[in-house]
N, C-alpha and C positions, 0 to 999 in steps of 0.2 A: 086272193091276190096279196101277194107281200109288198107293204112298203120297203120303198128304196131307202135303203139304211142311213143315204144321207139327211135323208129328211127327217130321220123320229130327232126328236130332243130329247137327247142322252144327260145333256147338264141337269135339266129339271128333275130328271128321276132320281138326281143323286140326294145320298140325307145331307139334312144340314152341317153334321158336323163335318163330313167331307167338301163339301163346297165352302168351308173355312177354313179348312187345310189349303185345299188347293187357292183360296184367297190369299194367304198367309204369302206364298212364292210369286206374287202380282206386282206389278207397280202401282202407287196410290190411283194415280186418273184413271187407270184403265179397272181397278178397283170399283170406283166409284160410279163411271158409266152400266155396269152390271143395275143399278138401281131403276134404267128403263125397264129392262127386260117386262120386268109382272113386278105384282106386292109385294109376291113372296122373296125376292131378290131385295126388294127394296127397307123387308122390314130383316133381313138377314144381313145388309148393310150396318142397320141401327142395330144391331146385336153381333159385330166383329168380333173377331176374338181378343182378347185382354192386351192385344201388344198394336199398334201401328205402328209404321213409317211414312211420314209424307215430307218428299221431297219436291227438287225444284229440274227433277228429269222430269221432263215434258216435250211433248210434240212439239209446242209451243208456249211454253213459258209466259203466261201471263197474269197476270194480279186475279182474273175472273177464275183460271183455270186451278188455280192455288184456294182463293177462295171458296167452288163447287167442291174438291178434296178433304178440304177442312170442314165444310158443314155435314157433307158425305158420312166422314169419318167419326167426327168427333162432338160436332156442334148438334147434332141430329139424334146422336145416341141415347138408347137407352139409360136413365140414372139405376137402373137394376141391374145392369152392365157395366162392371167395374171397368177401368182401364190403366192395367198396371205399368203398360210401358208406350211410352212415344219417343219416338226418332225424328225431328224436323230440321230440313235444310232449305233455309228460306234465300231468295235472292233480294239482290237491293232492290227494294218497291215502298217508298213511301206507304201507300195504299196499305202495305201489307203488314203495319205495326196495327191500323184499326184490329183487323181479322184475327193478328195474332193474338189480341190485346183479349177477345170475346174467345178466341179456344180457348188461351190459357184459366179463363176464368171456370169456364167449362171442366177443364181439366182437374182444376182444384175439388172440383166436388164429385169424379170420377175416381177419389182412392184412390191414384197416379203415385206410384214407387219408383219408376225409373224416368227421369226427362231427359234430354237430350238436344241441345238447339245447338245448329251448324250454321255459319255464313251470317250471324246474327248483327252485319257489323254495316246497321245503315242508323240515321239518326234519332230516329225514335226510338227504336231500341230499349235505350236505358229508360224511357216511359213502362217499360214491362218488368224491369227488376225487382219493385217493388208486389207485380201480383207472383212472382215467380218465389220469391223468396214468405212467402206465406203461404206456401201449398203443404202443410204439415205434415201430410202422409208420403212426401221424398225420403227414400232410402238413399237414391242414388242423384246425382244433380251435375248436369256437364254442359257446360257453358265455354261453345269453340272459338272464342273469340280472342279482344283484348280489349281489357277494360281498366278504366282508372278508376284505381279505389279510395281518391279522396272523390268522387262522384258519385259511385256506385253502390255502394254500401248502402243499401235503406238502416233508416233508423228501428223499424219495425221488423223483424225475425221470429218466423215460424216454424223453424225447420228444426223442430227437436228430435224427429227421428229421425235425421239424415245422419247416414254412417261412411259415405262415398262424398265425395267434392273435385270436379277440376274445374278450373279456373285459369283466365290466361289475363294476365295484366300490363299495361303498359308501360306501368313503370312501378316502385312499392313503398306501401307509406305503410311501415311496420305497427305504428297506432293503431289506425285502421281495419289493420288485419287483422293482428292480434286480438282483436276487439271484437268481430264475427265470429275467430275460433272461439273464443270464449264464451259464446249465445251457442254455436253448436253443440250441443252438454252432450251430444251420440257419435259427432263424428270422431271415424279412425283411420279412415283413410284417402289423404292429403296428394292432390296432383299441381302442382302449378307451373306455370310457364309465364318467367317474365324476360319484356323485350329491355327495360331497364332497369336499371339496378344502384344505386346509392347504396350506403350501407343499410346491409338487411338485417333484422331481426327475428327468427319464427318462435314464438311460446305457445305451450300447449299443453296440459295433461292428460291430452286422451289421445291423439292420435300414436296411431301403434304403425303406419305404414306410410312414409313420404316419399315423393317423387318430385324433386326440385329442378325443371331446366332453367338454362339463365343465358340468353342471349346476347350477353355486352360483358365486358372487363366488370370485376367484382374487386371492388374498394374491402368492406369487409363483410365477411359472415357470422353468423352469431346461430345455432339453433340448440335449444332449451325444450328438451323434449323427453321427460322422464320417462313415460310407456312407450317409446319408439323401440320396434323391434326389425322393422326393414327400413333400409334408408338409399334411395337412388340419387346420387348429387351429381349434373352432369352441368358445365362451365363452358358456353361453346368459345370463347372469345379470349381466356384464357385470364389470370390476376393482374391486377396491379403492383407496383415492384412494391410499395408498402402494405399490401392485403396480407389481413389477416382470419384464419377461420378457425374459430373453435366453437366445440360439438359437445352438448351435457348431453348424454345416453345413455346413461347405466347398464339399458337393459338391452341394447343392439346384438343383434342376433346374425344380422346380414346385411351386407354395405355391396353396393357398389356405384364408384367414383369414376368419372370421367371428364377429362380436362383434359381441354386443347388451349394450343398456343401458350405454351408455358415456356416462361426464361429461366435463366442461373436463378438470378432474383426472387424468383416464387419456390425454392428450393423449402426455402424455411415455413412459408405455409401449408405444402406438402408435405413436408417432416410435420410439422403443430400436430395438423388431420390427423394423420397417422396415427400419433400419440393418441388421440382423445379415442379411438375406434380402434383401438389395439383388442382389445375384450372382445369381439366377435371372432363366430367358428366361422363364418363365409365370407371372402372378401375376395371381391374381383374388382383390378385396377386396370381403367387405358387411359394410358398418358401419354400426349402428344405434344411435342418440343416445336418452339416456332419456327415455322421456314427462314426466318431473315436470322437466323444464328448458322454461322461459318463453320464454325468446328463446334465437333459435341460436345457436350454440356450435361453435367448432373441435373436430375430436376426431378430426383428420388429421395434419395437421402445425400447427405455431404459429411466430409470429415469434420468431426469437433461436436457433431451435433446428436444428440440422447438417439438412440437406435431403439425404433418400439420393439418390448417383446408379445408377442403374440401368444402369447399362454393358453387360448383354448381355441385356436385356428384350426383347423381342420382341412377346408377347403382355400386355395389359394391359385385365382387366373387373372395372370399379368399379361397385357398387350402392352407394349410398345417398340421402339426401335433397341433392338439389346445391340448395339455398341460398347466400349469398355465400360466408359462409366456409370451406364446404366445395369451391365452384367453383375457387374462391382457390387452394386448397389442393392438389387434382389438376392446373391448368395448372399450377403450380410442379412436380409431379412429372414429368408430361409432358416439361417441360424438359429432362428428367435423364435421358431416355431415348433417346439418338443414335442403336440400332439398332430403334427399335419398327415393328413392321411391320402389327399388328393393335390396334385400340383401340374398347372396348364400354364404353360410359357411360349407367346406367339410373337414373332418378329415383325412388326408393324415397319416397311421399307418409308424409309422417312421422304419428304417432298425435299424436291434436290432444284439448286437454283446452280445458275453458272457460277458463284461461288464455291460451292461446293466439291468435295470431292468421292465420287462414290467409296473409294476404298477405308475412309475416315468413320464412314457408316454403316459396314458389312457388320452383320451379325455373330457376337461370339460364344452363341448358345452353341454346343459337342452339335458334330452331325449325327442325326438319329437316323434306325433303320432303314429308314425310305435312303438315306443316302444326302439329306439336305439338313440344316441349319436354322430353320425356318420356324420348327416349334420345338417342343419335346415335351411330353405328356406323361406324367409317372401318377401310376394311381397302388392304392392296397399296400401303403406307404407302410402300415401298421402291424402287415401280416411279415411270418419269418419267409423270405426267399431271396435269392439273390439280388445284394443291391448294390452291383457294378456299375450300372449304366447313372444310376444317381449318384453313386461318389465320381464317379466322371464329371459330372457337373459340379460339382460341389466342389472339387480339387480343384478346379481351372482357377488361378489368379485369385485364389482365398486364403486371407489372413491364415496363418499356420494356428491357432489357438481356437478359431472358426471349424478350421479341419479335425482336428483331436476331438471336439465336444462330437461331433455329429459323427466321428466312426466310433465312439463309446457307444453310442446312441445303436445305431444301424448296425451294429454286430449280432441285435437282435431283431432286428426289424430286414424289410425287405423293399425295395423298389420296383416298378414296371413302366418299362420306358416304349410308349408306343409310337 
């Protein structure tokens, strides 16, 4: 007689590394309840594979059910079982800085490369920075929060092989930081995210890869970063009328900048930038003009003021509202670019108040193929083939000495306008 198919246990007969696949696509709790079943489940618990995630999705969401996950996972493990990566998103639970306080110590001696802690923003907390930041074997280290780093900083750092860092701060004390990068003798590549901002300072001679957001008006900037080779600077709130920012990079390779809420007034820290990051092949800019300005406004370049030339640009994608003076203002960079071989120009419809008047805003990039005004796309800059559709743009409303350089130019070269 044959058994009825739903009765044999098919899970048990699988091998183990399959049943750690199929663990892999789990959720932690329902992970962790598998350690009823038999021994053999429960000691294939204590030999996971090298990655978790334990989060704060649950049935029930509570300090016991977080903690069962954590011993489950991590506190129970094998020490012959490395554990290269954890994922945790913890909720506000007093309770749950003890528990965290015993994985992470666990962790440390689990050869842990990758950490990652979300939602970490209850008050004990900072009771954990100090075993977090002596976990030696971090490559990688992401801390989803916001922390104040005249508090935060331990005096003691371990983290000599970390090569990744993000960080979210609540406001920056340039000493302080500078002072960390300086103990990380590996890292190179720098995420942070502040909600305020005094004047900032970043030094560093390793990192080769920043990604700077900044949530509040920026007084001034200052970054000093000789091995910097990609550079993300995004400003959500937009300058101060006396901000100023300048950039040592020697070696910058690819930038991209974004700022909102920018006046007439920030003209000239935008021109600075510019200047100091002229020497990159890649640069892509979105710049967005303040809603409470009436009629348009430069907030690219302005007359009187040094025009960077871009000498080994290659790649160049500009968003914003192309109105005259902003059109104005990219043909005049365009100029400055003798090796550009790619160029993406997108009309960002600017926010319209009853002030305003739409027709003052209309874009005056040439209509492309499609029939609209909206982008236009010229790539294979470099190669010889027709470059109509780019002197179309380039002719519109361009200095006459602007036009003579660049049809010398493109008599040999070619444009493609998609």
């Amino acid at each position: 007689m044959v058994k009825d198919s739903n009765q044999i246990d098919h899970l048990s007969n699988l091998p183990d590394d399959l049943l750690h696949t199929i663990f892999s696509f789990l959720p932690a709790h329902i992970i962790t309840r598998t350690s009823i079943l038999s021994r053999r489940f429960y000691h294939l618990l204590k030999a996971f594979p090298p990655s978790a995630i334990i989060n704060r999705d649950l049935p029930c969401p509570k300090c016991e059910n977080f903690a069962a996950m954590a011993k489950g996972l991590i506190l129970h493990r094998n020490p012959s079982n490395p554990l290269f990566s954890l994922h945790l998103e913890v909720s506000y639970c007093h309770q749950n800085a003890s528990i965290l306080s015993s994985l992470l110590v666990k962790v440390r001696a689990l050869d842990c490369r990758n950490l990652t802690i979300k939602g970490s923003c209850f008050p004990n907390f900072l009771l954990l920075i100090p075993i977090i930041f002596t976990i030696n074997s971090l490559r990688y280290l992401s801390l989803d929060c916001f922390l104040d780093p005249a508090i935060c900083f331990p005096s003691e750092i371990a983290l000599t092989c970390l090569r990744s860092l993000s960080l979210g701060l609540t406001m920056t004390d340039s000493a302080k930081l500078n002072k960390l990068l300086s103990e990380l003798c590996s890292l190179e590549d720098l995420y942070l995210q502040i909600s305020q901002t005094p004047p900032l300072s970043i030094s560093s001679r390793k990192i080769r890869n920043l990604k700077l957001i900044i949530f509040s008006q920026v007084d001034n900037l200052s970054l000093s970063l000789p091995s910097l080779e990609s550079l993300h600077l995004e400003i959500r709130y937009g300058l101060k009328i006396s901000s100023n920012i300048h950039v040592k990079v020697p070696f910058l390779r690819k930038a991209v900048i974004n700022l909102h809420n920018l006046h007439e007034s920030n003209v000239r820290a935008v021109n600075g930038l510019l200047n100091c990051i002229s020497h990159v092949e890649e640069l892509s800019l979105h710049l967005k003009e303040s809603m409470h300005e009436k009629y348009p406004i430069p907030i690219l370049l302005k007359s009187g003021r040094d025009v960077p030339n871009f000498l080994k640009l290659k790649q160049l994608d500009v968003i914003l509202c192309f109105h005259e003076h902003n059109f104005q203002a990219v043909t005049t960079m365009i100029h400055n670019c003798p090796v550009l071989k790619s160029l993406k120009l997108v009309h960002e419809i600017a926010e319209f108040t009853t002030k305003r008047k739409m027709i003052d805003w209309e874009s005056k990039l040439p209509h492309n193929v499609d029939g609209n005004c909206w982008y236009a796309y010229f790539k294979n800059l470099d190669l010889e083939e027709d470059s109509k559709e780019f002197m179309k743009l380039l002719s519109k409303n361009v200095p006459r000495v602007g036009k003579m350089a660049w049809r010398s130019r493109l008599c040999h070269g070619t444009a493609r306008h998609v």
